[in-house]
C-alpha positions in Angstrom: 18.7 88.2 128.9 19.9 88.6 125.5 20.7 91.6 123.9 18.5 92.0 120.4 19.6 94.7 117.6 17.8 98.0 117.9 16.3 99.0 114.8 18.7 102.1 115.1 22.0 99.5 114.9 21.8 98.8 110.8 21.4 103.0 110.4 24.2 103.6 112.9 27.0 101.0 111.3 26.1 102.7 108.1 27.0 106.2 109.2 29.8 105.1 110.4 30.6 103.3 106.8 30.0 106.1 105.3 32.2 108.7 107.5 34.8 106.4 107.2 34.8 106.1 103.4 34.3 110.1 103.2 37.7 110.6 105.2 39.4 108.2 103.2 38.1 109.8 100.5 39.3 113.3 102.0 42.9 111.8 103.0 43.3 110.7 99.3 42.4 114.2 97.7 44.8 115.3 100.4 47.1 112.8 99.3 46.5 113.9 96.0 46.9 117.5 96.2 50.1 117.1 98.4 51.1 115.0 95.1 50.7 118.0 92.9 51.8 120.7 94.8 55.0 118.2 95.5 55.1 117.7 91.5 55.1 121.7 91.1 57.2 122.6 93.6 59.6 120.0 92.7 59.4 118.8 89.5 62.1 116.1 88.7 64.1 118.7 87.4 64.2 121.0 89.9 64.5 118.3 92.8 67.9 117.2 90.3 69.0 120.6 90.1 68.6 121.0 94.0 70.2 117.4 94.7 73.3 118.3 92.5 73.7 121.6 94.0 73.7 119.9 97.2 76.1 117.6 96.0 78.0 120.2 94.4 78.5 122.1 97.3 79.3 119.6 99.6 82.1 118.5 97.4 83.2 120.7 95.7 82.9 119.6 92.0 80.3 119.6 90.0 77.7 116.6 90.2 75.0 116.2 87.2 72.8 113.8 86.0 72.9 113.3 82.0 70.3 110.6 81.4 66.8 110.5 82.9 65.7 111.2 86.4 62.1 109.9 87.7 60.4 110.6 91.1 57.9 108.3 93.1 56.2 109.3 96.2 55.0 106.1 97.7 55.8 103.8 99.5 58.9 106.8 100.0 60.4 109.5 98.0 62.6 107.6 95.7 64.7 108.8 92.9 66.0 107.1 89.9 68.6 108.4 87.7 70.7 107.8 84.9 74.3 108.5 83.7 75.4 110.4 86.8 78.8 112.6 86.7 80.9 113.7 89.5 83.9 115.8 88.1 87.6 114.8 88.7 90.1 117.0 89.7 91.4 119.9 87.7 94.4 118.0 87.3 92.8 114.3 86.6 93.7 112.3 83.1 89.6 112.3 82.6 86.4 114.9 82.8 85.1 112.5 85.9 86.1 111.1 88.7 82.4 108.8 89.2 80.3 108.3 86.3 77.3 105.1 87.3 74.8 104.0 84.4 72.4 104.1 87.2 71.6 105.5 90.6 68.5 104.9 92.6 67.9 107.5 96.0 66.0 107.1 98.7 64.9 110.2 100.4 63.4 111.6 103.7 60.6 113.7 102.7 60.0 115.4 105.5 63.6 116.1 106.4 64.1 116.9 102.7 61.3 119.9 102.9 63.2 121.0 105.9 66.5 121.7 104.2 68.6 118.5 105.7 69.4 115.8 102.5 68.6 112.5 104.4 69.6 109.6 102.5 68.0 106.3 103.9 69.5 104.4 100.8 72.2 104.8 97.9 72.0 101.7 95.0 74.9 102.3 92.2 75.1 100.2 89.5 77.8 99.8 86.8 80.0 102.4 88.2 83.8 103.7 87.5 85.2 104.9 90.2 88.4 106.8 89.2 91.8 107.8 92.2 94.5 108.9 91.2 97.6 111.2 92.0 99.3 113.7 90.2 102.5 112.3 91.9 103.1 115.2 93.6 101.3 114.9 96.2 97.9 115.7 95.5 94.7 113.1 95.5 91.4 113.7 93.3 89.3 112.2 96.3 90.3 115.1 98.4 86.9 116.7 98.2 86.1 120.3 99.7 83.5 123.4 99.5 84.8 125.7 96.6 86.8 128.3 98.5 84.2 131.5 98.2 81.2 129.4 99.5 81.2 130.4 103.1 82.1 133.8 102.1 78.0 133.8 100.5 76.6 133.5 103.3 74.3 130.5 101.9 74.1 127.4 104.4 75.2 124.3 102.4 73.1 121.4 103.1 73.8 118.4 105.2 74.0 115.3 103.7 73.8 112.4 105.6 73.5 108.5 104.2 72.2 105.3 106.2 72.9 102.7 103.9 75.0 102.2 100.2 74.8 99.2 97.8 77.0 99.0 95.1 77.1 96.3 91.9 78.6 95.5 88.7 81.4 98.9 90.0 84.9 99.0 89.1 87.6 101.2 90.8 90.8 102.3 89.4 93.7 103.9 90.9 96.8 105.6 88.9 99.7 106.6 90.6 101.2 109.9 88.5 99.7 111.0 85.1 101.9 108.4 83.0 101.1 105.4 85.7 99.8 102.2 84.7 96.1 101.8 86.5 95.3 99.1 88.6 91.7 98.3 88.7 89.2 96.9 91.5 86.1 95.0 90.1 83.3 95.7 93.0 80.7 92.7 91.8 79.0 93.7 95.2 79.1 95.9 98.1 76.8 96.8 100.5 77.4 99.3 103.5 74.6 100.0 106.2 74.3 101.8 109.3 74.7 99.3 111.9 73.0 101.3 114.8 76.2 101.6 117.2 77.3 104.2 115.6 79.4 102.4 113.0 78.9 100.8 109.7 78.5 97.2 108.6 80.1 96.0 105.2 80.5 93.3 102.9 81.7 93.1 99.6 82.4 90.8 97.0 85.9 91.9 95.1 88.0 91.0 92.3 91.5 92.5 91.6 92.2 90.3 88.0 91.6 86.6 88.4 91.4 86.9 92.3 88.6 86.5 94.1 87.9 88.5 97.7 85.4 88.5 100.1 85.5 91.4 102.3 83.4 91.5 106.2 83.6 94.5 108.6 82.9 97.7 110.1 83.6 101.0 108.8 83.0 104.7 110.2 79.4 105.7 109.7 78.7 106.9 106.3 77.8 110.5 107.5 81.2 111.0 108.7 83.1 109.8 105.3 80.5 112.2 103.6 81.4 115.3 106.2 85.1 114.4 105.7 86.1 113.3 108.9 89.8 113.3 109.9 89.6 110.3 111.0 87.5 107.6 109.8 87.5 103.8 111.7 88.2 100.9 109.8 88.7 97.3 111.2 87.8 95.2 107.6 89.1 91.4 106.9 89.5 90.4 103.8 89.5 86.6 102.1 90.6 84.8 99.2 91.5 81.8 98.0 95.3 81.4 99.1 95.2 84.7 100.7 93.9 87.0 103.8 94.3 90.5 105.3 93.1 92.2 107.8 93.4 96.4 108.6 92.3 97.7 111.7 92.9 101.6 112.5 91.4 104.8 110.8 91.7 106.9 107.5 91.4 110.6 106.9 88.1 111.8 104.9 87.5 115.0 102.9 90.7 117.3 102.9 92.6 115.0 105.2 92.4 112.4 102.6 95.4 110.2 101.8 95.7 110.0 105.9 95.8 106.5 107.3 96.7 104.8 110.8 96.1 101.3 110.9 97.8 98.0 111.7 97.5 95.7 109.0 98.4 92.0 108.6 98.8 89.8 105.4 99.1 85.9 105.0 99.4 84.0 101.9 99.3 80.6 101.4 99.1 79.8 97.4 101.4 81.4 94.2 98.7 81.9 92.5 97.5 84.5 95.2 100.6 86.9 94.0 100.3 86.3 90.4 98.2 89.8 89.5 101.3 91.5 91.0 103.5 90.3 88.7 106.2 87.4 87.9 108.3 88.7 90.7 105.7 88.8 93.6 104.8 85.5 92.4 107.9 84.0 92.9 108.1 84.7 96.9 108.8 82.1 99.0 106.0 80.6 100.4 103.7 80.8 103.2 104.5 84.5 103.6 102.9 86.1 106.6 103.4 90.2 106.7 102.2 92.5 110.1 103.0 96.0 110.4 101.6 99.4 111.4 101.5 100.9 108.7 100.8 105.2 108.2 100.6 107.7 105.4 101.1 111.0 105.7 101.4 113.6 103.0 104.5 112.3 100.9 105.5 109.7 103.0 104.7 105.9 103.9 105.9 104.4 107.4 105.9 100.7 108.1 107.2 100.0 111.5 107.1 97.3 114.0 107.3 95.1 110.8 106.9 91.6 111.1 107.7 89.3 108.2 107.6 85.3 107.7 108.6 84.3 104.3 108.7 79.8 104.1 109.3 80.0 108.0 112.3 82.5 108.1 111.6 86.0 109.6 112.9 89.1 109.6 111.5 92.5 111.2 112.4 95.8 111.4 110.8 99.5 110.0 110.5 101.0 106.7 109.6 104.5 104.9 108.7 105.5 101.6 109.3 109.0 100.6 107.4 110.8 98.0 107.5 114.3 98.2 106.4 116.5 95.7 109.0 117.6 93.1 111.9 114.9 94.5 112.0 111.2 93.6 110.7 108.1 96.0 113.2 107.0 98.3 112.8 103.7 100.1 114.7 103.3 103.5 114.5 100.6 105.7 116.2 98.7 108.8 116.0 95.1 108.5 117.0 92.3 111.0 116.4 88.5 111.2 117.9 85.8 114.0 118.2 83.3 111.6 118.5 82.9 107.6 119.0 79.7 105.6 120.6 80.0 101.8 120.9 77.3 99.5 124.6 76.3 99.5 125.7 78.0 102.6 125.5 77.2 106.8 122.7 78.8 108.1 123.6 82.9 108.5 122.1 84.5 112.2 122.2 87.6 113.7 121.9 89.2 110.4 121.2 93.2 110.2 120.8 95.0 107.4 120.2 98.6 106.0 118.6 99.2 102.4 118.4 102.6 100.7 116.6 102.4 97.2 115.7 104.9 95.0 115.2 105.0 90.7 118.5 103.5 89.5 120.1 102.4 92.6 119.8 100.3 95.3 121.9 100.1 98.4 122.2 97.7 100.9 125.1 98.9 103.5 126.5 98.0 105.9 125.2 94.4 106.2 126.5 91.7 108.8 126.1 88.7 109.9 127.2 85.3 111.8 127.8 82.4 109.5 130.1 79.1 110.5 130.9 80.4 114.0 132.8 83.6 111.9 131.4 87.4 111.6 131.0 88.7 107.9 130.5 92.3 107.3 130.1 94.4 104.0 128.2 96.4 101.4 126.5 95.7 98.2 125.5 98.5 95.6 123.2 97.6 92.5 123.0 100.0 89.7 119.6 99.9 87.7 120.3 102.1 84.5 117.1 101.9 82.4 116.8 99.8 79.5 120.7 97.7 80.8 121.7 95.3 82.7 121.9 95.8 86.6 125.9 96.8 87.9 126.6 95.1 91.4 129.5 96.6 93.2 130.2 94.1 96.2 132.4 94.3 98.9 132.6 91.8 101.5 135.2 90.8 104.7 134.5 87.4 106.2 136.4 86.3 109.3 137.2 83.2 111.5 135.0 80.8 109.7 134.1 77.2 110.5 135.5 75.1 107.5 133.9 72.2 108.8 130.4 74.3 108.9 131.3 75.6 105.5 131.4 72.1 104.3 128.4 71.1 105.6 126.7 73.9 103.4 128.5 72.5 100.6 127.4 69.0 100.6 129.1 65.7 99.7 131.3 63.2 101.2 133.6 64.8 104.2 136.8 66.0 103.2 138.4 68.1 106.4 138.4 68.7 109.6 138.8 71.4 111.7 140.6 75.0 110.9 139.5 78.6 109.9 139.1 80.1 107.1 138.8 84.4 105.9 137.5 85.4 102.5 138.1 89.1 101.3 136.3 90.0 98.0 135.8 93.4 96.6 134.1 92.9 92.7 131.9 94.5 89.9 129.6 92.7 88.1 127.2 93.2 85.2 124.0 91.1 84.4 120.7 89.5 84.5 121.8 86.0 85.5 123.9 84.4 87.8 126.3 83.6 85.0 126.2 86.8 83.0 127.7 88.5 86.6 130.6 85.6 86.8 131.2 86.7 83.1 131.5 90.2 83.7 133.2 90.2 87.3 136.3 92.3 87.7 137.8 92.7 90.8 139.3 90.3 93.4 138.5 87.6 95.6 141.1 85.8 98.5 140.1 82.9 100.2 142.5 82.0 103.3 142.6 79.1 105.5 144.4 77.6 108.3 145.0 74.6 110.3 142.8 72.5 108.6 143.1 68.6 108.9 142.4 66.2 105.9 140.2 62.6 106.2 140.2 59.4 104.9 139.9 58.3 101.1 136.2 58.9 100.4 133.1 57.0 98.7 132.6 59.5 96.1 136.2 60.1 95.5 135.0 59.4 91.6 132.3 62.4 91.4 134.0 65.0 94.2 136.6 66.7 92.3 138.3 68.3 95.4 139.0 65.2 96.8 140.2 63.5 94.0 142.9 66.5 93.4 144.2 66.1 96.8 144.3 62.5 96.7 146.5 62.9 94.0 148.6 65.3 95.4 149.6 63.7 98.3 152.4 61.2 97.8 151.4 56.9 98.1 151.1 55.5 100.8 151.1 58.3 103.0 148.3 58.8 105.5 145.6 61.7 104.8 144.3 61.3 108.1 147.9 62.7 109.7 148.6 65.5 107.1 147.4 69.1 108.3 147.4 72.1 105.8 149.1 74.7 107.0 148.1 77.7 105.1 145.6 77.1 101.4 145.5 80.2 99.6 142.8 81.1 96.4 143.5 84.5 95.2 141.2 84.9 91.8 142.4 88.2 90.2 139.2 88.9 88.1 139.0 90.7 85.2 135.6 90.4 82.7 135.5 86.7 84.5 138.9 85.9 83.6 141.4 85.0 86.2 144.7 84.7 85.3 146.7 82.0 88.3 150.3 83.3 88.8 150.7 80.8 91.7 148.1 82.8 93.4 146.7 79.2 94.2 149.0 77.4 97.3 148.5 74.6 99.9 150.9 74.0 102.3 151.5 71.5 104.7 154.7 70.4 107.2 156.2 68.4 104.6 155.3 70.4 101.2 154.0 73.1 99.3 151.8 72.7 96.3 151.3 75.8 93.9 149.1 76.0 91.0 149.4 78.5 87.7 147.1 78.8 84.4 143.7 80.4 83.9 140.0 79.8 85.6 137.8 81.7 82.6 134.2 82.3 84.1 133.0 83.1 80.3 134.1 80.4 78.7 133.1 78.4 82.1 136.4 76.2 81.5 139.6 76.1 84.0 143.1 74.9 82.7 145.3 74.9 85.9 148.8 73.0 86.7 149.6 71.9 90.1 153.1 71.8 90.7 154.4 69.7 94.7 157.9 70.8 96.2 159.1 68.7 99.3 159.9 71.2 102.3 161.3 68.9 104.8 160.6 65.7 103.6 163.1 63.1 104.6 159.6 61.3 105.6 158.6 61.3 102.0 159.3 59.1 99.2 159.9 61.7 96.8 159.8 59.5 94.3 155.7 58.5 94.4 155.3 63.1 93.7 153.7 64.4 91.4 155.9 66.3 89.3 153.1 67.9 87.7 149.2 67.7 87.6 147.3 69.0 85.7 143.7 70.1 86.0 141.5 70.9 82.9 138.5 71.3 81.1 134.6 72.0 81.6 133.6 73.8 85.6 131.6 71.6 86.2 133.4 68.1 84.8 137.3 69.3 84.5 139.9 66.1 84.1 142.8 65.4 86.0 145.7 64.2 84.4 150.0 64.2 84.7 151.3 66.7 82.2 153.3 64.9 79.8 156.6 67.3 79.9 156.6 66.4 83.9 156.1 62.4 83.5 159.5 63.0 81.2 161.2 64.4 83.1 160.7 62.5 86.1 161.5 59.6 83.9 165.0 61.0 83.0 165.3 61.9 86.9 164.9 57.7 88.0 167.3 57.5 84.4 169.9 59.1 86.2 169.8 57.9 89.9 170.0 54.8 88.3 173.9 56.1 87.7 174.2 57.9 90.6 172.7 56.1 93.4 169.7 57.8 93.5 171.5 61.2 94.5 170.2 63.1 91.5 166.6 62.4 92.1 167.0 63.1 96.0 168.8 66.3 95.5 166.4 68.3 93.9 163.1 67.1 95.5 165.2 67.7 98.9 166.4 71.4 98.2 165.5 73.6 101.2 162.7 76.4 100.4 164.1 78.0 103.5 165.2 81.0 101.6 162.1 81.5 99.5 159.2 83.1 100.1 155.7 80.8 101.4 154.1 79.6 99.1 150.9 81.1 100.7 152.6 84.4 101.0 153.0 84.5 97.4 150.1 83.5 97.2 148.5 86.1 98.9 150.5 88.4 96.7 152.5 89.2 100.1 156.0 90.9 99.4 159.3 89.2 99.6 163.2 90.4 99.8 163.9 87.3 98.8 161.0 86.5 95.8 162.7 89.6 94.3 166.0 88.1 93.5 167.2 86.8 90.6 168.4 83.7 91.8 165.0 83.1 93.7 163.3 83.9 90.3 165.5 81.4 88.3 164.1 78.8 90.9 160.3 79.3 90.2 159.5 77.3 87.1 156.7 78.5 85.5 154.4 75.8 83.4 152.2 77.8 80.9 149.3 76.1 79.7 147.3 76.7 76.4 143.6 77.8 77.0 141.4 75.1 77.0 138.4 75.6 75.1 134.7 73.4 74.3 136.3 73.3 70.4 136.7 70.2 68.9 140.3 70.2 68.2 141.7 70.7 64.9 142.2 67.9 62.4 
């Protein structure tokens, strides 16, 4: 059976209407009234009053709100305000260290009414952020309690914050009052609990033209507010060319500046370096960059350094010091298997140790392998401000590969086997590689033994080394059986000018060659006369010698020629072994150099008993040349 409405039903449902609508009713005066008392009790400028004393006394420095503050209840207690402050540092270059055109809060009411500042959300727009150091060794985001606050006796509020979002922000960061600022456009950032304890971020960043795109986790947010000692971070960050990573923690509150945290760099495109600077944008490239990096106060620590610059590594560990009142001081050990420089063998096993500080940088000892020899030495490079760079270089090379040091050189083979030294101890002053050969003072000795010579060559026209010795060495006779003894370069440098005494000398079984004039680093221009002597050479025909050669002209395109005085007088030489059977032109090409000294001794600058004689003097002919110079010569 069916049940039918009871005439009571209709009456019934409308009671319960009209209850209903009575304790809505109710609820909303409630509602209402909680509203007033809510606006008396905290008016919007006593709730800005208690949230910047808050603020204030969490930090430290004064927080105020110069613009407009509103208050809505519903849905939640929000707060918007306008042209918020936080003071700087008594120290800082400005009055604040955060200033925003506008900040919107979301509060807990309940927890608010129970003394406890819980803010669910944080939105910040147009922000400047300003850090900065006084540069010795204090930080403006080192944020603490004024020093007679727990002395009151008044409990300071706790803060706590579940989410941040930041846009349209821009960070700066100034190194010493009189430091240039670099500056972080924040176009958006957005930091929220993540319920584990930790706090997801993402941001979207630009440091000049570049572009980043940051992902991560961070510490929670109520920890960087309490000033935690230690605050996690594990962030990687993305550009176009570029990516790091940092994965470690960072000190909060009065142990800011504090930071423990491997970090990792790669770049891939120039462009990626260019806000750093010309320099940083010249690196060789891909560079890749691992360390664990720390900061302590007045000190940086990079150690178990990895780095990768276009394939060649080195590692090793590096400090910066900064303490308070002394200047920075850079120190690092550096080491690399392998290294490969334009122009040279590939260098290995190379260790280094670099010093720097303002106006000097030193890199001794250094060492390494290169052409099967060991080279060791020390480089100091003055930086005077406002001048040139002086380089004071001293370096000991030994037991080196010639063959290997040809390779580096390029061209068409010219010898084979034998060792060679170099010994060079020079000053230098410049900007360019050319304004340090002008200005080098000093001395350089290359030495070299045992070295075999090869066949005539393809590019005998355009190697000039080859062509010299192939017009040294008499007609006829075979390169491929002649060995040089001894070859001897001794540049005695002074502003780029070397002045040749015969401190240039090759010698092999059957001869000795010398050369004298001038090698002008300035000027760029060489003028230098070769001059042959027969040792034992009853296997020569001394008549196809050189009696002199000259070499002359432009570094980089100098002519060979015969000087003219020496073509004369080897033409009044075959004049008069025409009359004497040939006994004048044999005698002097055949004189014995038994009794004076090497011509690689001399050379070398090595004494003699007997290259201090008269008579020995009287047989060293000297051939002075006149400067050569780019002039046109004179009509």
């Amino acid at each position: 059976m069916e049940n039918s409405p009871t005439p009571e039903s209709p009456g019934r449902a409308r009671r319960i209407a009209r209850q209903v609508l009575i304790a809505l009713c109710i609820l909303g005066l409630l509602l209402a009234a909680a509203w007033v008392a809510l606006r008396r009790a905290y008016p919007p400028e006593r709730l800005a009053a208690m949230l910047a004393e808050s603020v204030t006394a969490a930090t430290g420095r004064a927080f105020r709100i110069d613009g407009e503050l509103t208050l809505h209840l519903l849905p939640r207690l929000t707060i918007d305000a306008t042209q918020v402050a936080l003071a700087n540092a008594d120290w800082g270059t400005e009055p604040d260290m955060l200033r925003a055109r506008h900040i919107g809060f979301e509060i807990d009411l309940r927890d608010l009414l129970s003394g406890i500042v819980r803010i669910r959300s944080v939105d910040i727009e147009g922000g400047e952020l300003r850090f900065e150091s006084d540069g010795s060794g204090q930080y403006n985001w080192r944020l603490a309690a004024p020093a007679g606050s727990a002395s009151t006796g008044k409990a300071v509020p706790r803060i706590s914050l579940d989410r941040l979002a930041v846009t349209d922000a821009r960070i700066s960061y100034r190194q010493g009052r009189e430091g240039a600022a670099q500056e972080l456009h924040i176009e958006s950032l957005v930091a929220e609990s993540a319920g584990d304890g930790r706090s997801q971020l993402s941001a979207g960043l630009a440091l000049g033209p570049q572009r980043w795109a940051v992902e991560g986790h961070t510490g929670p947010l109520d920890a960087l507010l309490a000033g935690a000692p230690e605050w996690p971070l594990d962030l990687q960050a993305t550009g176009e060319g570029i990516s790091a990573s940092l994965q470690g923690s960072m000190g909060t509150g009065k142990h800011a500046g504090a930071l423990d945290a491997k970090v990792s760099l790669q770049v891939s495109a120039a462009k990626a370096l260019a806000p750093w600077g010309a320099a940083a944008a010249a690196v060789p490239l891909p560079l890749e960059w691992k360390t664990t990096l720390t900061h302590t106060p007045g000190q940086w620590r990079a150690d178990a350094m990895q780095l990768s610059l276009a394939g060649q590594r080195l590692s090793g560990s590096a400090s910066l010091k900064a303490a308070a009142g002394s200047p920075i001081r850079l120190e690092a050990e550096l080491a690399a298997p392998t290294w490969t420089v334009a122009g040279l063998p590939p260098l290995s096993a190379i260790q280094a140790r670099v010093a720097f500080e303002p106006g000097r940088l030193q890199v001794e000892p250094f060492s390494f392998a290169i052409a099967g020899g060991q080279a060791r030495g020390q480089l100091r490079i003055g930086l005077p401000p406002g001048a040139a760079p002086r380089i004071d270089l001293q370096l000991s090379a030994r037991s080196m590969a010639i063959e290997s040091l040809e390779a580096g050189r390029g061209g068409a083979r010219l010898f084979k086997g034998g060792r060679a030294n170099l010994d060079a101890k020079l000053a230098m002053s410049g900007h360019t590689a050319w304004a340090l050969a002008e200005t080098s003072t000093g001395e350089a000795l290359l030495t070299a033994r045992d070295v075999g010579l090869v066949g005539r060559t393809a590019s005998m026209d355009r190697d000039i080394l080859a062509r010299l010795i192939d017009a040294l060495i008499p007609t006829g006779q075979s390169r491929d059986n002649l060995v040089v003894q001894c070859a001897v370069v001794r540049l005695p440098l002074r502003n780029g000018v070397a002045a040749i005494d015969r401190s240039i000398a090759v010698e092999t079984r059957q001869m000795a060659i010398s050369a004298s004039g001038e090698i002008n680093l300035a000027r760029r221009t060489l003028s230098l006369a070769f001059h042959p002597q027969v040792k034992r050479g009853l296997d020569l025909n001394p008549g196809s010698l050189v009696d002199l050669l000259v070499l002359q002209g432009p570094l980089d395109a100098p002519v060979l020629s015969i000087n003219p005085r020496g073509a004369v007088r080897q033409a009044a030489n075959v004049g008069a072994a025409a009359a004497t059977g040939g006994l004048t032109l044999l005698a002097p090409m055949l004189r014995p150099l038994s009794g004076a000294p090497s011509s690689c001794g001399q050379a070398e600058g090595k004494p003699s008993a007997a290259a201090g004689s008269p008579a020995t003097k009287a047989q060293q002919p000297r051939h002075r040349l006149l400067p050569w110079t780019n002039a046109a010569p004179a009509r």
